[in-house]
TORLO-216686 format. One record per residue (C-alpha): residue number from 1; residue in three letters; y, z, x. Coordinates in nm, 3 decimals, m for minus. Layout:
# TORLO-216686
nr,rest,north,up,east
NUM,ALA,Y,Z,X
...
This chain:
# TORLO-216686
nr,rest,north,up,east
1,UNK,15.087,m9.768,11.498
2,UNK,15.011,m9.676,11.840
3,UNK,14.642,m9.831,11.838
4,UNK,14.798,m10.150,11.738
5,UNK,15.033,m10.106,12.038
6,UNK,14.717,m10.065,12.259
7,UNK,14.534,m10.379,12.136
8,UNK,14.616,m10.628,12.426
9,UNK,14.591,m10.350,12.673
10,UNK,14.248,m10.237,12.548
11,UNK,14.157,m10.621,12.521
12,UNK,14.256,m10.656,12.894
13,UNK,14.068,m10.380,13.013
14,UNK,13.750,m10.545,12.777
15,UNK,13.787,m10.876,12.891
16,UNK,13.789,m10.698,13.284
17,UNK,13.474,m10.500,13.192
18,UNK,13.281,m10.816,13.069
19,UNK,13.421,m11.039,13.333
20,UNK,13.294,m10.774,13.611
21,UNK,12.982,m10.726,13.449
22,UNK,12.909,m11.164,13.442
23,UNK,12.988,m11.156,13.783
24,UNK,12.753,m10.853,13.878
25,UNK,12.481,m11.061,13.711
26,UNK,12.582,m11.352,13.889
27,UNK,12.611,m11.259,14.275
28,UNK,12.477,m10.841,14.249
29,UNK,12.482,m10.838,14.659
30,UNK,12.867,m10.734,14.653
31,UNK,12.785,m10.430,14.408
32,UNK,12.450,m10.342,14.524
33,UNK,12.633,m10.286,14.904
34,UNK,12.950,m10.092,14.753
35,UNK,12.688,m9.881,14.585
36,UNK,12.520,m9.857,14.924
37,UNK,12.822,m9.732,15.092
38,UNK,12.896,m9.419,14.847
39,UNK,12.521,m9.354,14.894
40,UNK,12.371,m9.482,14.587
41,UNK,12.100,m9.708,14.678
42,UNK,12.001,m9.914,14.375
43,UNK,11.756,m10.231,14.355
44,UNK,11.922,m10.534,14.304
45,UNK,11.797,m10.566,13.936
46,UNK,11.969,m10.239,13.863
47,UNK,12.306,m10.396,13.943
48,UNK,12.208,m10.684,13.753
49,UNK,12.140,m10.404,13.430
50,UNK,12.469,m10.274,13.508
51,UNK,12.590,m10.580,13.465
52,UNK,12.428,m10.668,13.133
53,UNK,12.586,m10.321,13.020
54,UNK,12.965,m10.420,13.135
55,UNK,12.919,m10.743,12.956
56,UNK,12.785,m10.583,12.608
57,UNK,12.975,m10.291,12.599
58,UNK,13.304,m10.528,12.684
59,UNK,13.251,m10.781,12.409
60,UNK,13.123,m10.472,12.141
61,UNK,13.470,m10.262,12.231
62,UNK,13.650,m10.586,12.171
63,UNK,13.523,m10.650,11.867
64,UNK,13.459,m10.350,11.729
65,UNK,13.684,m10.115,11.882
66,UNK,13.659,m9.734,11.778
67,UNK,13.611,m9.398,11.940
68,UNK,13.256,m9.442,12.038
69,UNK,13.333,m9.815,12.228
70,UNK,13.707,m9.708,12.318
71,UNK,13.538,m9.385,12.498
72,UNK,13.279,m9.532,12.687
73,UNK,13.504,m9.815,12.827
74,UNK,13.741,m9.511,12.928
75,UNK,13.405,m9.359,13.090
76,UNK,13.275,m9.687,13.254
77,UNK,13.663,m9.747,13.422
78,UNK,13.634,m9.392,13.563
79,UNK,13.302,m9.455,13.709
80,UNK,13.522,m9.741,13.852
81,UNK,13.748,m9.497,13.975
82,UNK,13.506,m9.258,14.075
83,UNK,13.339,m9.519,14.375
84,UNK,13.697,m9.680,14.428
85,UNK,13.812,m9.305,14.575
86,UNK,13.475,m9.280,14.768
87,UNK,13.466,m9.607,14.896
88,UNK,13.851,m9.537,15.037
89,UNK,13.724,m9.220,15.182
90,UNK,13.373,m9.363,15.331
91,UNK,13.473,m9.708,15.478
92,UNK,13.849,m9.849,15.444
93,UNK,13.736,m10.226,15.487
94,UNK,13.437,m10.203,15.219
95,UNK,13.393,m10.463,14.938
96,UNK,13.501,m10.326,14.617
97,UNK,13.198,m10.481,14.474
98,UNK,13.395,m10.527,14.155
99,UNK,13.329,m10.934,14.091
100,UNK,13.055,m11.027,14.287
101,UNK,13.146,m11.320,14.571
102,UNK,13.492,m11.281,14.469
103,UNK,13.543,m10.930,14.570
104,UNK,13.776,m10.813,14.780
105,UNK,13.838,m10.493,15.038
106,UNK,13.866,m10.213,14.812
107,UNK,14.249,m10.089,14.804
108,UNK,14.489,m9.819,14.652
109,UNK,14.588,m10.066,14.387
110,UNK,14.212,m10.072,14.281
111,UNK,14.187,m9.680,14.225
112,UNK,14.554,m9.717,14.021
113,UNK,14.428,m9.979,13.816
114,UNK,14.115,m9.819,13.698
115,UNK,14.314,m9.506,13.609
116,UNK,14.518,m9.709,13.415
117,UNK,14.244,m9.869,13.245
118,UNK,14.041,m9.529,13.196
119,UNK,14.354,m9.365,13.069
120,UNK,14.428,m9.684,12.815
121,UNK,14.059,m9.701,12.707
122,UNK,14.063,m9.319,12.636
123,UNK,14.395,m9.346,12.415
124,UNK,14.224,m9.596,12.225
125,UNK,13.929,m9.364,12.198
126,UNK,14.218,m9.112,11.993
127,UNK,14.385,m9.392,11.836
128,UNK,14.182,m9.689,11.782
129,UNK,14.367,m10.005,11.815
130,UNK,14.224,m10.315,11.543
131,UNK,13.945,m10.565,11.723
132,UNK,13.978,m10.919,11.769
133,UNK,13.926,m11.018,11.421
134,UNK,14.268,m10.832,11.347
135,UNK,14.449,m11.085,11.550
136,UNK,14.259,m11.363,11.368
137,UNK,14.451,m11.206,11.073
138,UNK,14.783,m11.283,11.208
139,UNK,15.020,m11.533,11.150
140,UNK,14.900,m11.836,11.378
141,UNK,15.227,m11.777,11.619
142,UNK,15.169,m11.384,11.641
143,UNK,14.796,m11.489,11.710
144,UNK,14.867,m11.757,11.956
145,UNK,15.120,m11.524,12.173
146,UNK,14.785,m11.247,12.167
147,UNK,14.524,m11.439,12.284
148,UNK,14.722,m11.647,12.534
149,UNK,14.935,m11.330,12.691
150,UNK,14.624,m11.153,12.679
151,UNK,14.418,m11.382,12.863
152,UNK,14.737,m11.431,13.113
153,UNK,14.737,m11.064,13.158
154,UNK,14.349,m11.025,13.219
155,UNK,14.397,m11.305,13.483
156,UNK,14.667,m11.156,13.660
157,UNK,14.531,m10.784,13.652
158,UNK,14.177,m11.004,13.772
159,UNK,14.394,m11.133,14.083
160,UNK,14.578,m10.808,14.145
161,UNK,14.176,m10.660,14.184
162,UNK,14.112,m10.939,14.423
163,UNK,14.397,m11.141,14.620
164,UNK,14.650,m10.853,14.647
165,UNK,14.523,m10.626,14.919
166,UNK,14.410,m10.941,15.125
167,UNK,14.770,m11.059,15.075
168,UNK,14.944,m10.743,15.099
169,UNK,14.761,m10.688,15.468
170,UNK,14.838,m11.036,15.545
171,UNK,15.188,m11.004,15.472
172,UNK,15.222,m10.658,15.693
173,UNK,15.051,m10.815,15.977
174,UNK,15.266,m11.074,16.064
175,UNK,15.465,m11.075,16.381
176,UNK,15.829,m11.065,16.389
């Protein structure tokens, strides 16, 4: 019961991973500089392998979630989490590096949402929620609701990562 409670969660937190990892292969400058900045100097086609791994392991955990995939997305969010803390303690302006040219200043709300991520990914690592095929399975209303709240919920959790600290600053600099 409770994996099937964590399926559009885990899917979120997939769809993230493989969205990150497209991005990294698209435009690795972003990452490569992040990297830079916690003192991890990497070539550019490193990044670019990252990248490749994000997007596989994403797409494998969504469809064929189990301990094995469910742990390793927990494990590749905490590496998240990991350079999100150092890059808030080395330089408070620095590019997340998280989506290529669409990153944004790394922020508090990036650290929170890769816990939540690495703590979601690692309960579906104890209780592994059905892949995407499962939803297939569904009536075509239940499946609808999934796929489209799910991909609504991957965008907005995608926007949180990069428009809400831009906005959030903008919003506490204005002048009275």
């Amino acid at each position: 019961m409770i994996g099937v409670a964590l399926v559009p969660v885990f899917l979120v937190a997939c769809a993230l991973l493989a969205v990150s990892g497209i991005w990294k292969l698209r435009a690795p400058a972003s990452a490569r500089a992040s990297l830079q900045a916690v003192g991890v100097a990497v070539p550019l086609v490193a990044v670019r392998l990252i990248g490749v791994a994000e997007v596989a392991l994403g797409v494998v955990a969504a469809l064929r979630p189990g301990p094995l995939t469910a742990a390793l997305v927990s494990g590749a969010y905490g590496a998240f989490l990991f350079t999100t803390v150092r890059l808030l303690g080395v330089e408070g302006d620095a590019d997340c590096g998280c989506f290529g040219a669409a990153s944004a200043v790394v922020s508090r709300s990036h650290a929170v949402l890769n816990l939540v991520a690495c703590v979601c990914a690692a309960l579906a690592a104890a209780f592994p929620p059905p892949g995407v095929a499962w939803i297939a399975n569904r009536s075509p209303l239940v499946a609808v609701t999934l796929v489209v709240g799910t991909a609504a919920a991957a965008f907005a959790v995608y926007a949180v990562f990069t428009l809400f600290a831009p906005a959030w600053r903008a919003y506490g600099s204005r002048s009275a």
